[in-house]
Each structure stands twice: as C-alpha cells, then as structure tokens.
C-alpha positions as protocol buffer text, in pm:
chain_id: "A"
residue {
  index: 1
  type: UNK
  ca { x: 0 y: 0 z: 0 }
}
residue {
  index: 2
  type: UNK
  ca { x: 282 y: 243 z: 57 }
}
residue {
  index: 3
  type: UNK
  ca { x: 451 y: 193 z: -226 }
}
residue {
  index: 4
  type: UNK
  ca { x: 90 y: 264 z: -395 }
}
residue {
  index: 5
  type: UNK
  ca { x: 104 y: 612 z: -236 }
}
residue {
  index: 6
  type: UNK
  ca { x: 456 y: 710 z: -314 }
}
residue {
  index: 7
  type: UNK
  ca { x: 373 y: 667 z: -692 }
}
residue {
  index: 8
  type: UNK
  ca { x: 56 y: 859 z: -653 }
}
residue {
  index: 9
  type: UNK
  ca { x: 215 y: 1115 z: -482 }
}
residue {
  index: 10
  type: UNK
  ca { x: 506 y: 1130 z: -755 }
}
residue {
  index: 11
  type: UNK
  ca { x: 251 y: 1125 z: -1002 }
}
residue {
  index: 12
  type: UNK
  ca { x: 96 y: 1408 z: -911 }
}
residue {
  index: 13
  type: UNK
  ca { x: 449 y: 1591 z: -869 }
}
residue {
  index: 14
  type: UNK
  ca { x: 471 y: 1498 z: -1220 }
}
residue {
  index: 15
  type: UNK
  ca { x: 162 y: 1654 z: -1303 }
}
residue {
  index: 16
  type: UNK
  ca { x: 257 y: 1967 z: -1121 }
}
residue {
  index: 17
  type: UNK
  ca { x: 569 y: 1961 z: -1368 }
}
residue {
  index: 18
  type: UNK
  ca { x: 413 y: 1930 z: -1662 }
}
residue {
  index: 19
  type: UNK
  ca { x: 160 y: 2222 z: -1619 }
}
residue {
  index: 20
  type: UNK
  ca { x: 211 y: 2579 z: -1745 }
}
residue {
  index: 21
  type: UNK
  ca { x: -23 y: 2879 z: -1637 }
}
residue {
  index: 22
  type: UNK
  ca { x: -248 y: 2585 z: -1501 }
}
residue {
  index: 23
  type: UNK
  ca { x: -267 y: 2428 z: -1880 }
}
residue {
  index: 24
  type: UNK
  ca { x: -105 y: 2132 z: -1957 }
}
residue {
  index: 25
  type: UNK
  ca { x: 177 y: 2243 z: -2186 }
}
residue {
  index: 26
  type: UNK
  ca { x: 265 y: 1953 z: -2451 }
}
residue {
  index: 27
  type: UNK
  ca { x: 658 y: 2046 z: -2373 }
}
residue {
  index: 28
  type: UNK
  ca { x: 641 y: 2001 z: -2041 }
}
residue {
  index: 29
  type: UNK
  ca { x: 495 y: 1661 z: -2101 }
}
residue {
  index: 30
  type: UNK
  ca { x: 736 y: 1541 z: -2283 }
}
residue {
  index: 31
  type: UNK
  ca { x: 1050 y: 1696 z: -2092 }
}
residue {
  index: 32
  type: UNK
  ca { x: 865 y: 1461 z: -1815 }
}
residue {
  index: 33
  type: UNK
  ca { x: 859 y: 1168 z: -1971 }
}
residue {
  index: 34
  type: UNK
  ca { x: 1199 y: 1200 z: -2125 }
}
residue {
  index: 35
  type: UNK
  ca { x: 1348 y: 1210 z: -1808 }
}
residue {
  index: 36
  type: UNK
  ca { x: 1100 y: 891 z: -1691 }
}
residue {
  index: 37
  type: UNK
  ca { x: 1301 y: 701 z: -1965 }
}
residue {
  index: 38
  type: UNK
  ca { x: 1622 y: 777 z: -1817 }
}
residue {
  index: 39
  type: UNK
  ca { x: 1575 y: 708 z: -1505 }
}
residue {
  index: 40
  type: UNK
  ca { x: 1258 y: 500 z: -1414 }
}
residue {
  index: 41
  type: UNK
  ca { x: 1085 y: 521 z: -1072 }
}
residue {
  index: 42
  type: UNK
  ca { x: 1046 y: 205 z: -833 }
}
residue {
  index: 43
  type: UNK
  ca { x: 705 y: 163 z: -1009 }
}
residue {
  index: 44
  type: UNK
  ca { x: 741 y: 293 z: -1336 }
}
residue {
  index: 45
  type: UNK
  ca { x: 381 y: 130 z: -1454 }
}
residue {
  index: 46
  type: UNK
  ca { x: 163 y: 256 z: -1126 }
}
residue {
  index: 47
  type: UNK
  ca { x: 381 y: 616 z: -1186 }
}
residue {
  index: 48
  type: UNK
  ca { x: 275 y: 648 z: -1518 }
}
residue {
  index: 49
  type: UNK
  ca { x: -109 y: 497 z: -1526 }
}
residue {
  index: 50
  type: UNK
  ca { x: -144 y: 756 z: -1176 }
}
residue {
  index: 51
  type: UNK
  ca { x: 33 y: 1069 z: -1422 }
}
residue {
  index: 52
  type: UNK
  ca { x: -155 y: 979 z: -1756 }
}
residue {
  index: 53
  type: UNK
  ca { x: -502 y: 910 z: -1491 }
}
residue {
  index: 54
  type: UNK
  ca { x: -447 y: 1304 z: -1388 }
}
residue {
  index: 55
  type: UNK
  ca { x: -324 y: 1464 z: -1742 }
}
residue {
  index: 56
  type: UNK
  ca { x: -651 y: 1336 z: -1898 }
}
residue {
  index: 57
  type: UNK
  ca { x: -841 y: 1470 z: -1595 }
}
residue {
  index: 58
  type: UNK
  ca { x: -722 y: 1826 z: -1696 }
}
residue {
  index: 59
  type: UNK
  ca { x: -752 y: 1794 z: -2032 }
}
residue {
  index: 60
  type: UNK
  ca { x: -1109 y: 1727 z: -2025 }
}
residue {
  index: 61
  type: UNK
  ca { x: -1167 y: 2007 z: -1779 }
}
residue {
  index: 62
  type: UNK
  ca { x: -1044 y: 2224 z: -2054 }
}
residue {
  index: 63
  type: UNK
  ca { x: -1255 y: 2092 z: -2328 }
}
residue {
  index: 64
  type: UNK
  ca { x: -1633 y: 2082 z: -2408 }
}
residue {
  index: 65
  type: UNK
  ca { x: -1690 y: 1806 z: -2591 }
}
residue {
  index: 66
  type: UNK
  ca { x: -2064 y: 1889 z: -2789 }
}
residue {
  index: 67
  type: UNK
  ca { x: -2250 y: 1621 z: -2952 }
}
residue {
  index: 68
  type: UNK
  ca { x: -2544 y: 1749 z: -3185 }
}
residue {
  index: 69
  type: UNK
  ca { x: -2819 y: 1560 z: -3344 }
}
residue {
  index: 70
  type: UNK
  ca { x: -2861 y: 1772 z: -3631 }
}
residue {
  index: 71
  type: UNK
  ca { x: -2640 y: 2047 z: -3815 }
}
residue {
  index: 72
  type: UNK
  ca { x: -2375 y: 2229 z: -3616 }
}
residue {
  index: 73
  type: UNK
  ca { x: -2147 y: 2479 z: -3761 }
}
residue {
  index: 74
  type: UNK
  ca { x: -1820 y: 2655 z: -3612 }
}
residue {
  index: 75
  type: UNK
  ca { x: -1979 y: 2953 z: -3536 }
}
residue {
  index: 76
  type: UNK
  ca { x: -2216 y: 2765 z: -3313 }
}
residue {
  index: 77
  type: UNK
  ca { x: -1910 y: 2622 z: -3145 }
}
residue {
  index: 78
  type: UNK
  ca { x: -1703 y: 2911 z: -3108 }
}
residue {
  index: 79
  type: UNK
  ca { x: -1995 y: 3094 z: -2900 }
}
residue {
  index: 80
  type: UNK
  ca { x: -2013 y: 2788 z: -2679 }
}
residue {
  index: 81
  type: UNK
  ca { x: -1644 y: 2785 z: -2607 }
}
residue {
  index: 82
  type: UNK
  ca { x: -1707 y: 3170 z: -2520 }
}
residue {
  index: 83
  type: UNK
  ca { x: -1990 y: 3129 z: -2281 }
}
residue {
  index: 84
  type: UNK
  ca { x: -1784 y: 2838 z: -2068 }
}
residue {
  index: 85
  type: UNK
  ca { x: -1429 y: 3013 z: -2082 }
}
residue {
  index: 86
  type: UNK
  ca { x: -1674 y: 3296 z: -1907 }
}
residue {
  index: 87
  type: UNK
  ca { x: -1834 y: 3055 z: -1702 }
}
residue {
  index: 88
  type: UNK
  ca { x: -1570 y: 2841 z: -1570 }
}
residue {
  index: 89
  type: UNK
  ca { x: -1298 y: 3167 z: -1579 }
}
residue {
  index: 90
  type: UNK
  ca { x: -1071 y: 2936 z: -1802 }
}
residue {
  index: 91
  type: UNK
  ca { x: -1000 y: 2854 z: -2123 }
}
residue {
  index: 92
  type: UNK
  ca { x: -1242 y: 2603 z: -2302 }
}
residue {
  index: 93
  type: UNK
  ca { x: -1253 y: 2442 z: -2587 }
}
residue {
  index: 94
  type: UNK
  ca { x: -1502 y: 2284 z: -2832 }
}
residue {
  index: 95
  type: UNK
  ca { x: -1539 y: 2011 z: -3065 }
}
residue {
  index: 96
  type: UNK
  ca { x: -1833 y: 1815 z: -3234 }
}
residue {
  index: 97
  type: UNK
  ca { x: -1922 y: 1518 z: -3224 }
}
residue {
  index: 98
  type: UNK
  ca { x: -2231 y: 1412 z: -3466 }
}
residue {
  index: 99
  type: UNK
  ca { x: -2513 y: 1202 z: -3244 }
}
residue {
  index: 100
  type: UNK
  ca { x: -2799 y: 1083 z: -3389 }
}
residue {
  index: 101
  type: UNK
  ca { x: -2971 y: 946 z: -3102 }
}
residue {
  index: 102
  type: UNK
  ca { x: -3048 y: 1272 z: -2959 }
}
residue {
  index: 103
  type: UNK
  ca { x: -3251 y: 1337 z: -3257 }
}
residue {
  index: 104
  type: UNK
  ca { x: -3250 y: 1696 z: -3223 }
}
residue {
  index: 105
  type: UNK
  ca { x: -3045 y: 1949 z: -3035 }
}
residue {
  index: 106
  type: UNK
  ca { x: -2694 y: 1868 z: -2807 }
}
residue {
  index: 107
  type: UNK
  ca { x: -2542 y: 1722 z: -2503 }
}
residue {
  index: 108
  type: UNK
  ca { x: -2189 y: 1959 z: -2373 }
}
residue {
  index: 109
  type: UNK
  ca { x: -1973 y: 1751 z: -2116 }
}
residue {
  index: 110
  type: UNK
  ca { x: -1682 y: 1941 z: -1983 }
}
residue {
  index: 111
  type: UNK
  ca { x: -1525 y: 1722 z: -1735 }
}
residue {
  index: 112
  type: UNK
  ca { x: -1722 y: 1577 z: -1544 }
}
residue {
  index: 113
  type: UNK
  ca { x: -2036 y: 1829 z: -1562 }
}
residue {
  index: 114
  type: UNK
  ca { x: -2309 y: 1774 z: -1878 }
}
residue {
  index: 115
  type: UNK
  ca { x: -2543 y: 1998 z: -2041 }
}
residue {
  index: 116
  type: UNK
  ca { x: -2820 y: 1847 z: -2215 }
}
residue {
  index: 117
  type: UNK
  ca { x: -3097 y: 2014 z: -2398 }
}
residue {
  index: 118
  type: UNK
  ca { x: -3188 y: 1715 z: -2704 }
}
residue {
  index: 119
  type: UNK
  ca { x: -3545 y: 1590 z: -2810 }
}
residue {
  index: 120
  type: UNK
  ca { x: -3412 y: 1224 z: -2636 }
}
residue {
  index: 121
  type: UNK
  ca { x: -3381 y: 1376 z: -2336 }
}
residue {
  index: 122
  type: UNK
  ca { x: -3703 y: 1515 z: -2353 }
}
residue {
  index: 123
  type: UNK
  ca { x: -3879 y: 1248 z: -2463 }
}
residue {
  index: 124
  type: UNK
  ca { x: -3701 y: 1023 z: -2161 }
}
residue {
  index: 125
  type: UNK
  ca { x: -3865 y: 1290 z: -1954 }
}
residue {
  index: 126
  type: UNK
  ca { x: -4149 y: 1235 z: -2074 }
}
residue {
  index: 127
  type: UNK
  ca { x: -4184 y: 865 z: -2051 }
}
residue {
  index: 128
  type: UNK
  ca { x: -4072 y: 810 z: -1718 }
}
C-alpha cells in the first residue's frame, strides 16, 4: 500500500511539472517523460497509469466536448467555447461530435459536468 502512495504522490508531482499557467503544456509533457526514460521510478507502470489518470483529468476540464443531433457549424461552437471560458474563468474548448440518437439538439460535457438540452432527453422525460 505504501509503495501505492509514493507513486501517486510522484505522479501528481509529475503533473505539477508538466503544467504551465495551469494548462497542460505539450513540452512540459514530454521533458517529463523523457526524463522517466532515463531514469525509471520504483514503479514505473503505477507512476505512469497515476500521471496519464491526472493529465486526462485536466484535459477534459479544458474541453467541451458537444455532440449534436442535427447540423452544427463553427460559429455555433465558437460561442459555446465563449460562454464556458466565461463561465468556468478558463480557457475552453469545443469540438463536435455528430449524435444521432439525440434526434435533435446537443449534449456539452466538460469534465465531469453535462449539459443536455436534445429531443431524447425530452422524450425520456417524458416517458418516465
């Protein structure tokens, strides 16, 4: 169990390394895991699942990921980046991602929070 911890907590050192301006900066990345390759850690597998585990984490806090059911365009996407870099007082990001099941309208997960305004979800409203 220890051992578990002293990777976590190296981990998130790593992760601490590897960010610039709170953003994960791509150089920084790989400045970290150059160094991992010359000299491993005790656990180099539990080190690196724990700092890739963390890196993902705050990538997707920093992206909006919006799945549509119809047409979107990049206008559209653009104004939704600008609404959550004002609402979460950081830089976001947007991309599209083409869902037919929703039928109509789109779902926006940043992280770990969704925003869902679609006919499905409506309609599973309205059956339950």
């Amino acid at each position: 169990m220890r051992a578990s911890k002293q990777s976590q907590q190296f981990a998130r050192q790593l992760f601490h390394l590897s960010l610039a301006d709170g953003q994960v900066s791509g150089e920084r990345v790989s400045a970290v895991l150059a160094h991992l390759a010359k000299q491993p850690p005790r656990q180099p597998l539990a080190v690196l699942r724990n700092y890739q585990r963390l890196i993902v984490t705050q990538l997707a806090r920093n992206s909006a990921v919006v799945e549509h059911g119809g047409a979107i365009d990049a206008g559209i996407l653009r104004s939704i980046e600008a609404a959550f870099t004002r609402k979460y007082q950081r830089p976001i990001t947007a991309s599209a991602r083409p869902n037919p099941d929703l039928i109509a309208g789109m779902r926006i997960r940043i992280g770990d929070d969704l925003y869902e305004s679609s006919i499905a979800s409506q309609l599973a409203e309205l059956s339950d």
